[in-house]
The first five atom37 places (N, CA, C, CB, O) and aatype in JSON, in Angstrom:
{
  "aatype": [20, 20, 20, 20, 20, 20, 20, 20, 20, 20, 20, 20, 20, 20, 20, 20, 20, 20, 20, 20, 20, 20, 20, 20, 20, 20, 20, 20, 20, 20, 20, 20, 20, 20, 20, 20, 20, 20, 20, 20, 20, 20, 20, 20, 20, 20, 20, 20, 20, 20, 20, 20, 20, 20, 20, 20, 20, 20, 20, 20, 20, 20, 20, 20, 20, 20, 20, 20, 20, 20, 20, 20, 20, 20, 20, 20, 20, 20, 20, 20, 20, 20, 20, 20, 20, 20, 20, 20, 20, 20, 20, 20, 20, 20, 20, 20, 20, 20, 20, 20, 20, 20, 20, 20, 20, 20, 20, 20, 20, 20, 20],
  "atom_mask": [
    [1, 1, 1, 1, 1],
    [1, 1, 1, 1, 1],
    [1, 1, 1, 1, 1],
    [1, 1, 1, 1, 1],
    [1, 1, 1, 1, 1],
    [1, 1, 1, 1, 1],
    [1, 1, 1, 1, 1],
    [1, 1, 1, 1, 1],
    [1, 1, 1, 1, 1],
    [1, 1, 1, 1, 1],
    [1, 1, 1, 1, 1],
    [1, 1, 1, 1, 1],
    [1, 1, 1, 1, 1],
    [1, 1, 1, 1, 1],
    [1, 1, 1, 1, 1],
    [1, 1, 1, 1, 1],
    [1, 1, 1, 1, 1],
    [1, 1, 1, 1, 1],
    [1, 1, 1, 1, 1],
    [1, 1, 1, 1, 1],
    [1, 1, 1, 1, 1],
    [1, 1, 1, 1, 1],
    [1, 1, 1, 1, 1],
    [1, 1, 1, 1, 1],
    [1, 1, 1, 1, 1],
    [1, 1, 1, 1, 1],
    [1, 1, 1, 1, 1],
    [1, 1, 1, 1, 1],
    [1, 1, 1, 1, 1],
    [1, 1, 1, 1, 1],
    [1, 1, 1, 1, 1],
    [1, 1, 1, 1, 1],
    [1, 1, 1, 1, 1],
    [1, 1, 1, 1, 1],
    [1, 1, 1, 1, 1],
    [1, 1, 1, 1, 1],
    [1, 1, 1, 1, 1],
    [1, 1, 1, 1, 1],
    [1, 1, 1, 1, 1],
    [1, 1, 1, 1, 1],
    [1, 1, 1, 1, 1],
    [1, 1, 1, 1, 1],
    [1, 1, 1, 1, 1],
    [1, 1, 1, 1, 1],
    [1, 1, 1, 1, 1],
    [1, 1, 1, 1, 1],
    [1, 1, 1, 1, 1],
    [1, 1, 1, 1, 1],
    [1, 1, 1, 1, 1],
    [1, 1, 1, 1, 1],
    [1, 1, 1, 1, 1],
    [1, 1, 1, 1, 1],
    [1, 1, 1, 1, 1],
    [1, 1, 1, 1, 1],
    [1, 1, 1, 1, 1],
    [1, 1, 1, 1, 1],
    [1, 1, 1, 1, 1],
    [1, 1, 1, 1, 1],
    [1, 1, 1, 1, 1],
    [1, 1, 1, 1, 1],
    [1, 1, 1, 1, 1],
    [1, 1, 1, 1, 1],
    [1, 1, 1, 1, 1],
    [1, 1, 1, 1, 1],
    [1, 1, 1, 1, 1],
    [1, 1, 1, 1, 1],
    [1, 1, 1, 1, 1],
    [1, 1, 1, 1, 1],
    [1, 1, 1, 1, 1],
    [1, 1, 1, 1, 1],
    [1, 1, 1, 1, 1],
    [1, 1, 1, 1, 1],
    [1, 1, 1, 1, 1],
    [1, 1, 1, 1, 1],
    [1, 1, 1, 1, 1],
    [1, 1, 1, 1, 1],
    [1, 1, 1, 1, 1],
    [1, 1, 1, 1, 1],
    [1, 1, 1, 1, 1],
    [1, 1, 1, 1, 1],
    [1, 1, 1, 1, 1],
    [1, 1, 1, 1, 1],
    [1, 1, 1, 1, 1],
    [1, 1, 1, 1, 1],
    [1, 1, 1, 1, 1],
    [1, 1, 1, 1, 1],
    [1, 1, 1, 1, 1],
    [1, 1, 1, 1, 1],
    [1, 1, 1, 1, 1],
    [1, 1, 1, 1, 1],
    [1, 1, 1, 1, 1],
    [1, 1, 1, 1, 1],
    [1, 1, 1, 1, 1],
    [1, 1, 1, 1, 1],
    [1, 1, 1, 1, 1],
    [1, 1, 1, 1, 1],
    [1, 1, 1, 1, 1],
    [1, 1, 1, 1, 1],
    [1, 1, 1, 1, 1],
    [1, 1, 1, 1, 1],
    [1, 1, 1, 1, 1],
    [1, 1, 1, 1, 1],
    [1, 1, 1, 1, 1],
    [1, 1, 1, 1, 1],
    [1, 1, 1, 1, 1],
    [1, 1, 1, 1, 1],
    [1, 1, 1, 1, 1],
    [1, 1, 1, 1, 1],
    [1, 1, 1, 1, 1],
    [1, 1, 1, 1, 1],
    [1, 1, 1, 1, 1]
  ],
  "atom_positions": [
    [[69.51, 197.71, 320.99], [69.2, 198.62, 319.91], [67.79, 198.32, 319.43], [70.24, 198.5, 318.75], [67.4, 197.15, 319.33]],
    [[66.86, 199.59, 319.06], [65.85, 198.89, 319.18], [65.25, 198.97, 317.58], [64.97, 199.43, 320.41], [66.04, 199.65, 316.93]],
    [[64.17, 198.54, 316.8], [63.9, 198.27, 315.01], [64.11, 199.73, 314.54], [62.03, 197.62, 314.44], [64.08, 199.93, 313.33]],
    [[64.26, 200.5, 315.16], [63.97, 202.38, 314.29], [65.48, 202.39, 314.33], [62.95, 204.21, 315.43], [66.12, 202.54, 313.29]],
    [[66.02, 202.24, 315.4], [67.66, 202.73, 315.18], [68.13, 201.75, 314.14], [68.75, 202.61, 316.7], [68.41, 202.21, 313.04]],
    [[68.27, 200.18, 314.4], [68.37, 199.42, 313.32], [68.17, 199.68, 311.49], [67.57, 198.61, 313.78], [69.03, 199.58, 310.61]],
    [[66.62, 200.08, 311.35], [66.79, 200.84, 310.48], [67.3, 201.47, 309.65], [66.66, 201.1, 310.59], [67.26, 201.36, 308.43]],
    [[67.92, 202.34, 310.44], [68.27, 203.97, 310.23], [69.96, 203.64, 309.91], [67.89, 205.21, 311.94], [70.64, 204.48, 309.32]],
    [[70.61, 202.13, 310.44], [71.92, 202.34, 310.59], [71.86, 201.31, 309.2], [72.77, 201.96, 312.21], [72.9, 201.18, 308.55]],
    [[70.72, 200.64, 308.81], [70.76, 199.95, 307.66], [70.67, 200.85, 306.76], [69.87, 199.0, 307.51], [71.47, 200.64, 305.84]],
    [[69.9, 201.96, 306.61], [69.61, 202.82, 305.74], [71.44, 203.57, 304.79], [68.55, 204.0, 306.81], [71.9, 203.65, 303.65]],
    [[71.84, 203.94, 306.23], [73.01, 204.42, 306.62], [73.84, 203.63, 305.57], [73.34, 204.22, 308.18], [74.19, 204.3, 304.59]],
    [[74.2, 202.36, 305.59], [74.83, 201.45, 305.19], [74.95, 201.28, 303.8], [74.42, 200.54, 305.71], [75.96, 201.21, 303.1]],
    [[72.95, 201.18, 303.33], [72.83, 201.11, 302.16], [73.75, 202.31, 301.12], [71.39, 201.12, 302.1], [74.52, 202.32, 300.16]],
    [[73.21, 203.05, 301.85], [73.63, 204.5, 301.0], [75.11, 204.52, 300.62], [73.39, 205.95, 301.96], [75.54, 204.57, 299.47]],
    [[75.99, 204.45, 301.98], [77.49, 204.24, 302.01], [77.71, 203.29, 300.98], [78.08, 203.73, 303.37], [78.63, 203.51, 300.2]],
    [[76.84, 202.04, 300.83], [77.33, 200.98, 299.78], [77.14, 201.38, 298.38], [76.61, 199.64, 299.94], [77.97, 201.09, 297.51]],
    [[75.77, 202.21, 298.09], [75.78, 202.36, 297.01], [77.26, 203.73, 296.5], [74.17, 202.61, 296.79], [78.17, 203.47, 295.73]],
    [[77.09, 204.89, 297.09], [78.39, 205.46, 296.94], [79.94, 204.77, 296.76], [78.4, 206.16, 297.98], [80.83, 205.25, 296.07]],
    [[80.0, 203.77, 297.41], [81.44, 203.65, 297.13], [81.07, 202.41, 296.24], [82.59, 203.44, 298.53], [81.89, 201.51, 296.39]],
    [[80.05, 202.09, 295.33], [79.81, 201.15, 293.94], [80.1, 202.39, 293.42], [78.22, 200.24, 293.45], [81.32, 202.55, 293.3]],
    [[79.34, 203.46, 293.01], [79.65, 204.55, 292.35], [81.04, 205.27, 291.89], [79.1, 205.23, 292.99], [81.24, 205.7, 290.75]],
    [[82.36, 205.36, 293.46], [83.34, 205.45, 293.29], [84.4, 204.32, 292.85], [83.46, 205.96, 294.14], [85.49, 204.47, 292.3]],
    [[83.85, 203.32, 293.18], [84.57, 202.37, 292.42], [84.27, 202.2, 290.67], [84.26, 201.05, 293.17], [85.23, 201.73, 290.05]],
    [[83.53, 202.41, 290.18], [83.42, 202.71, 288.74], [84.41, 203.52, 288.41], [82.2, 203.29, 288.32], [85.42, 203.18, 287.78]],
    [[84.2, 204.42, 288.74], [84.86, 206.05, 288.67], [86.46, 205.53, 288.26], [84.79, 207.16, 290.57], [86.99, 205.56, 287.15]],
    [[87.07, 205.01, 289.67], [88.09, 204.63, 289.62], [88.9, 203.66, 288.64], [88.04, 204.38, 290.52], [90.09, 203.71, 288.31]],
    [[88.08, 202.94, 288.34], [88.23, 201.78, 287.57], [88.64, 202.56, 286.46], [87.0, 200.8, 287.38], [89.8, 202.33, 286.13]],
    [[88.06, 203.4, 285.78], [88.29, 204.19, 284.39], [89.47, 204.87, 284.41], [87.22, 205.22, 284.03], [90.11, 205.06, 283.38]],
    [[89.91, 205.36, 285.76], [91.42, 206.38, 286.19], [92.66, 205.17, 286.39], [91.18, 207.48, 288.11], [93.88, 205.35, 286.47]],
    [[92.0, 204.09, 286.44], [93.45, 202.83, 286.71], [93.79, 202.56, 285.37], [93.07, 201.07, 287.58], [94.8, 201.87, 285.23]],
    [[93.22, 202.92, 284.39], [93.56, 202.25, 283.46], [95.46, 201.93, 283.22], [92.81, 203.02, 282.39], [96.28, 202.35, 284.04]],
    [[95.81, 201.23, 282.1], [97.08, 201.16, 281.67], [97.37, 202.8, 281.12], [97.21, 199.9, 280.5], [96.75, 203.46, 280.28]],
    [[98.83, 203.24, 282.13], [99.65, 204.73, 281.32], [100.09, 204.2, 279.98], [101.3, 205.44, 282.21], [100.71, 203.14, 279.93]],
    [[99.93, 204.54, 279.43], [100.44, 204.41, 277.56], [102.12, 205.63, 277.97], [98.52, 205.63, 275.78], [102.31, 206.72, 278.52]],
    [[102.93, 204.64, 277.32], [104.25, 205.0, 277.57], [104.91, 205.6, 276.49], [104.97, 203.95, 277.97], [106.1, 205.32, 276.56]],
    [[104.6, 206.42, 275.34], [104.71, 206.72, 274.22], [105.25, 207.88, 274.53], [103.66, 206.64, 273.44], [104.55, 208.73, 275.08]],
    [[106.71, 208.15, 274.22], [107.8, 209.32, 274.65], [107.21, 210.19, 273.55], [109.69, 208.97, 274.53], [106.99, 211.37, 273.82]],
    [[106.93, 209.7, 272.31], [106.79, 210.5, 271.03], [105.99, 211.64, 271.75], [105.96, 209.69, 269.63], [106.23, 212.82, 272.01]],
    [[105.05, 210.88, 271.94], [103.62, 211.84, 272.3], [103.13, 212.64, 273.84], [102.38, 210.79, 272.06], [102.24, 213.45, 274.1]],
    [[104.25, 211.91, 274.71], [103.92, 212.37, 276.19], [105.31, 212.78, 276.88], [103.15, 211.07, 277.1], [106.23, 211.99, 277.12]],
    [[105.31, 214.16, 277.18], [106.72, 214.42, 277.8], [106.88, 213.48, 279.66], [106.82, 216.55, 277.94], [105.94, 213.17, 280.39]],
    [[108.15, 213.28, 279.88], [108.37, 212.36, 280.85], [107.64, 212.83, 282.33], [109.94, 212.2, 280.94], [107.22, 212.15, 283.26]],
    [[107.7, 214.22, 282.11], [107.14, 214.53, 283.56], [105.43, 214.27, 283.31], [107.58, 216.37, 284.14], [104.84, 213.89, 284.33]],
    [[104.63, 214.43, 282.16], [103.34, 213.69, 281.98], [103.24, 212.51, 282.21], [102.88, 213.72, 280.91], [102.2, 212.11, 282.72]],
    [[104.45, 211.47, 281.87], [103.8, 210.26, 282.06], [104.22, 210.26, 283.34], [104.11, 209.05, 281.18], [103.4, 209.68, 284.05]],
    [[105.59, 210.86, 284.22], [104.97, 210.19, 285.61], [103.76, 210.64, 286.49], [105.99, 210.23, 286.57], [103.41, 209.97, 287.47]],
    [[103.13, 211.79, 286.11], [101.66, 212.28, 286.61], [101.12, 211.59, 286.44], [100.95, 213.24, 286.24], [100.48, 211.19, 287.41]],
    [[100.9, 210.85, 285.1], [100.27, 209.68, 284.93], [99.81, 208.68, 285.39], [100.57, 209.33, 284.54], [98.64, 208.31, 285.53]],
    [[101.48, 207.9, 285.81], [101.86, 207.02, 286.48], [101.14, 207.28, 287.71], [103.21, 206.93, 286.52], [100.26, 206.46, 287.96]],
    [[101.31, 208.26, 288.54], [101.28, 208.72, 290.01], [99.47, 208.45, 290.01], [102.02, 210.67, 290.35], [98.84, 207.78, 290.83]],
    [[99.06, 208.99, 289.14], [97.26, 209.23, 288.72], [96.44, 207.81, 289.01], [96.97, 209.64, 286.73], [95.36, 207.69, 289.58]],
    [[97.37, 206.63, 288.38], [96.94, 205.72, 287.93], [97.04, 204.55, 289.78], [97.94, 205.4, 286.34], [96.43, 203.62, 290.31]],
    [[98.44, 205.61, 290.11], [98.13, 204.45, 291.62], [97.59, 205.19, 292.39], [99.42, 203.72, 292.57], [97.45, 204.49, 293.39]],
    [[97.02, 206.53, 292.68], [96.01, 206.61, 293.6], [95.12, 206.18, 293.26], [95.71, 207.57, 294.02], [94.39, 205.75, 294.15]],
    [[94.66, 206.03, 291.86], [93.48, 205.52, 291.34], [93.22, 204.04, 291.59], [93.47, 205.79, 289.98], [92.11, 203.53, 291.74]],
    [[94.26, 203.48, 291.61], [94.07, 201.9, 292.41], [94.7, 201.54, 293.97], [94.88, 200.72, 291.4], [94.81, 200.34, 294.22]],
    [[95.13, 202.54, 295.03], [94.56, 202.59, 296.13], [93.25, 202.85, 296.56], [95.09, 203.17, 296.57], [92.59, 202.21, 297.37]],
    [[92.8, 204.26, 295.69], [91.62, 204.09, 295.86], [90.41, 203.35, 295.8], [91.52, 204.55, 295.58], [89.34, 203.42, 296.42]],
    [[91.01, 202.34, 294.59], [90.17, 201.45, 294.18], [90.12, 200.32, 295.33], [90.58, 200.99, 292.82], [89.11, 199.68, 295.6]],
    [[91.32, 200.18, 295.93], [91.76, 199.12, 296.72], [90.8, 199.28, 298.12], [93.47, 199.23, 296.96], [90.32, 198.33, 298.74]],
    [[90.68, 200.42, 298.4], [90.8, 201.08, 299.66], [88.98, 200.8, 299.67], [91.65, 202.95, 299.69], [88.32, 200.38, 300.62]],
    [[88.53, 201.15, 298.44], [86.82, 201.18, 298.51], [86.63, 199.42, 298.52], [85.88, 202.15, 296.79], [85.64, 198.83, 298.96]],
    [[87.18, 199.14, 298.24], [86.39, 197.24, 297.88], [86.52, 196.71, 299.49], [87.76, 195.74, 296.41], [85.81, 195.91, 300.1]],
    [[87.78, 197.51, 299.95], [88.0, 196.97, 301.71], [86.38, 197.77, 302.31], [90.0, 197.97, 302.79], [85.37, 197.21, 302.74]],
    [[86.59, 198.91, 302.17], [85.17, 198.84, 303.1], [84.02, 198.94, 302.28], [85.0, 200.05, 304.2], [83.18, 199.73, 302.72]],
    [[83.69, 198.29, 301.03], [82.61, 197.69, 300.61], [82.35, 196.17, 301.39], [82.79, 197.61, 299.1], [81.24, 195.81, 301.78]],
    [[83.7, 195.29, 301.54], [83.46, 194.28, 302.58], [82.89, 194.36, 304.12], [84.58, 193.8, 302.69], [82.06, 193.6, 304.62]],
    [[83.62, 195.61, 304.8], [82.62, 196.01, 305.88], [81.35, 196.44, 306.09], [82.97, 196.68, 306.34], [80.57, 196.38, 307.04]],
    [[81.3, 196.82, 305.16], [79.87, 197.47, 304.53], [78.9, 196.14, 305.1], [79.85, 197.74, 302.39], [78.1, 196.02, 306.02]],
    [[79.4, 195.25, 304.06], [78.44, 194.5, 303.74], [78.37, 193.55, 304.39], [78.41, 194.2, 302.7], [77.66, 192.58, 304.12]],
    [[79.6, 193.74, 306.04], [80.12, 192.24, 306.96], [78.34, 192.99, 307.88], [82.58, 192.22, 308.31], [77.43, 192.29, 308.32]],
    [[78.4, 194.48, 307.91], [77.75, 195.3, 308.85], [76.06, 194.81, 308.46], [78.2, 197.11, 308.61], [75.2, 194.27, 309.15]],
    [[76.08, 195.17, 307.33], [74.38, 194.32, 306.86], [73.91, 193.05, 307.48], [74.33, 193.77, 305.22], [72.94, 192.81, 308.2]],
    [[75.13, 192.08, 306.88], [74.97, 191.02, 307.51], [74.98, 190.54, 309.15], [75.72, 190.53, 306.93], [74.54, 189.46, 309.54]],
    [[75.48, 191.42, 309.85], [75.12, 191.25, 311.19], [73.94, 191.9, 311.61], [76.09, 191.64, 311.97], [73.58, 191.44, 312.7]],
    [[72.93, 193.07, 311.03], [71.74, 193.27, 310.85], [70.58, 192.48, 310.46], [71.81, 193.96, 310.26], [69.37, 192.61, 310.64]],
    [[71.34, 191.58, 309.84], [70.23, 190.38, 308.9], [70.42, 189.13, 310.42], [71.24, 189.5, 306.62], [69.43, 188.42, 310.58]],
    [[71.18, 188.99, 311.05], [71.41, 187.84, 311.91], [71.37, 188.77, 312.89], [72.69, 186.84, 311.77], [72.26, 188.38, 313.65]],
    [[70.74, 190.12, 313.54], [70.15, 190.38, 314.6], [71.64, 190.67, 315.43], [69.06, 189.15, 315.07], [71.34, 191.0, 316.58]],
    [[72.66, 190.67, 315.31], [74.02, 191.24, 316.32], [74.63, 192.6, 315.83], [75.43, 190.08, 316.28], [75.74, 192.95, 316.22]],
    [[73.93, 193.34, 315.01], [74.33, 194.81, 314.12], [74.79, 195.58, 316.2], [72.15, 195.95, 312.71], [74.38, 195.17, 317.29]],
    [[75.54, 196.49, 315.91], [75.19, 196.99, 317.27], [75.83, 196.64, 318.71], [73.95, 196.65, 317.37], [75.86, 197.38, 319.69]],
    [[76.45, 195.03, 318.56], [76.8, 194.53, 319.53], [78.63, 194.72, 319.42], [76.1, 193.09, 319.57], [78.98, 194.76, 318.24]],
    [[79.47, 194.81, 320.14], [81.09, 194.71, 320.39], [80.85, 193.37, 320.14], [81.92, 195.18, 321.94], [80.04, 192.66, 320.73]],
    [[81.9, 192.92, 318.9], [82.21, 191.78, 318.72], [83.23, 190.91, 319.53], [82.46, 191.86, 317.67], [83.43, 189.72, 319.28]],
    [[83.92, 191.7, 320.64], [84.97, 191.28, 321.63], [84.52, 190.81, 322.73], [85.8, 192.22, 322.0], [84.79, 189.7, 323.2]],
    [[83.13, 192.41, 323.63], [82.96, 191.89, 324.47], [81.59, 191.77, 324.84], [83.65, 192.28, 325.15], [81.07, 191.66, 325.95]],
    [[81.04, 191.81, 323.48], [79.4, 191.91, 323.87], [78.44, 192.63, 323.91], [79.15, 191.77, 324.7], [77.3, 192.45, 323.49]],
    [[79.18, 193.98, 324.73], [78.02, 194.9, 325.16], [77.84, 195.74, 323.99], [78.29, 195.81, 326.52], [78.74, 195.83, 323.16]],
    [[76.29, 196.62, 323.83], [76.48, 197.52, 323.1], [77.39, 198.7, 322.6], [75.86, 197.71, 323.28], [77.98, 199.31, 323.5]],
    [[77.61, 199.17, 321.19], [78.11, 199.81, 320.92], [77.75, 201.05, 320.86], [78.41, 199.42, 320.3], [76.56, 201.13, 320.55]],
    [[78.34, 202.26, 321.04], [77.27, 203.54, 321.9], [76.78, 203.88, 319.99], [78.53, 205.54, 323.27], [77.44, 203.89, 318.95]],
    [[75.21, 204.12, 320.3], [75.18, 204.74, 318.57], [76.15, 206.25, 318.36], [73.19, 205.26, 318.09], [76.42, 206.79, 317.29]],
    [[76.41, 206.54, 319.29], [77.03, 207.97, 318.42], [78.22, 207.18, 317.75], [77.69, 209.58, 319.56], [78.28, 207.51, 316.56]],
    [[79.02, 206.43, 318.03], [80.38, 205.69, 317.4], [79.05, 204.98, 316.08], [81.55, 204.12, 318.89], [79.53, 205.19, 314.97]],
    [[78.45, 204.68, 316.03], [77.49, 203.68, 315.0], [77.02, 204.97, 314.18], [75.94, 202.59, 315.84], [76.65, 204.46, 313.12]],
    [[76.9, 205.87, 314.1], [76.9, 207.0, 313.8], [77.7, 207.78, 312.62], [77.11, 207.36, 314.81], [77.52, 208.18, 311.47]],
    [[78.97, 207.73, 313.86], [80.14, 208.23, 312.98], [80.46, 206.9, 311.8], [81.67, 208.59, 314.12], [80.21, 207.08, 310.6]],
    [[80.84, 206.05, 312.14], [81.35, 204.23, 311.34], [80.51, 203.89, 311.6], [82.53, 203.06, 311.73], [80.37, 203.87, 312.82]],
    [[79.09, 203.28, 310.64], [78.22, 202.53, 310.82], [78.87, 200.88, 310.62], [77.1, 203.04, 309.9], [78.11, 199.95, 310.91]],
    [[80.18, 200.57, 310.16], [80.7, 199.69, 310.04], [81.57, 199.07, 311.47], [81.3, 200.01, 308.94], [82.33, 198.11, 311.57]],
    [[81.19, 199.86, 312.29], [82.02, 199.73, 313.53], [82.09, 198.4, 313.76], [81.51, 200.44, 314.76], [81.25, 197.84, 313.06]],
    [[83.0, 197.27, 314.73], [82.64, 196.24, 315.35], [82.76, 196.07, 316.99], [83.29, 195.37, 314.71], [82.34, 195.22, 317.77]],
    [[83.73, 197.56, 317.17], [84.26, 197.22, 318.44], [83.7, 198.13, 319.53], [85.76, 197.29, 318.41], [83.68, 199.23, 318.97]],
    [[83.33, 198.27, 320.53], [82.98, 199.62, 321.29], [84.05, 199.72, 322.07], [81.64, 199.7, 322.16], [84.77, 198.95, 322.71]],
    [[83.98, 200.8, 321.88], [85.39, 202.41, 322.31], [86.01, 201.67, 323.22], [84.81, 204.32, 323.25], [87.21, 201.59, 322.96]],
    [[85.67, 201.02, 324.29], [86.65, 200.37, 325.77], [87.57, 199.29, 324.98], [85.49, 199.33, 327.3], [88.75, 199.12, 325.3]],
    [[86.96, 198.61, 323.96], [87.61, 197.52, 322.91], [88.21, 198.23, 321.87], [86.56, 196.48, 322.22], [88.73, 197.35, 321.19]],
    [[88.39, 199.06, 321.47], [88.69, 199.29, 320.09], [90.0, 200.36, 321.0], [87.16, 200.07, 318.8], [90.67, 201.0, 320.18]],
    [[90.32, 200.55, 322.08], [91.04, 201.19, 322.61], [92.17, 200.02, 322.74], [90.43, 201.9, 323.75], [93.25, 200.27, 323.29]]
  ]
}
């Protein structure tokens, strides 16, 4: 892979990282605690609620997992192996680096 594609898949990365900092805020505010107050919330509200509050922390869950890839992917950019199949070595085709800039495996491995 040669410094322009490198680049471009760091660039890639950055961006992805800063977006899912962005959605993880977001989320954080939708997990909050459902307030269980019958007085004030009919039952089928609070389980919308309820329901609201755990996609809101899968989601939350789901972004911090590939904020770690994110940032496993940088770091193999910074130590020069961004690009490489971590199984068997050879390059990873950029169109797959492309689609998942977080990729590790190329397509013959990840099969």
């Amino acid at each position: 892979m040669n410094a322009a594609q490198t680049e471009h898949f760091k660039s890639l990365l950055l961006e992805l990282q800063s977006s899912l900092a962005d959605t993880a805020q977001s989320a954080e505010k939708s997990g909050a605690t459902v307030e269980l107050d019958q007085a004030r919330v009919g039952r089928l509200s609070r389980m919308d609620a309820m329901q609201a509050q755990q996609m809101a922390l899968e989601t939350e869950r789901r972004n911090r997992a590939r904020l770690i890839l994110v940032q496993q992917a940088l770091d193999r950019i910074e130590r020069g192996e961004y690009g490489d199949c971590l199984e068997c070595g050879e390059p990873i085709d950029p169109r797959r680096l492309e689609a998942d800039p977080t990729a590790t495996r190329c397509i013959g491995c990840a099969e």
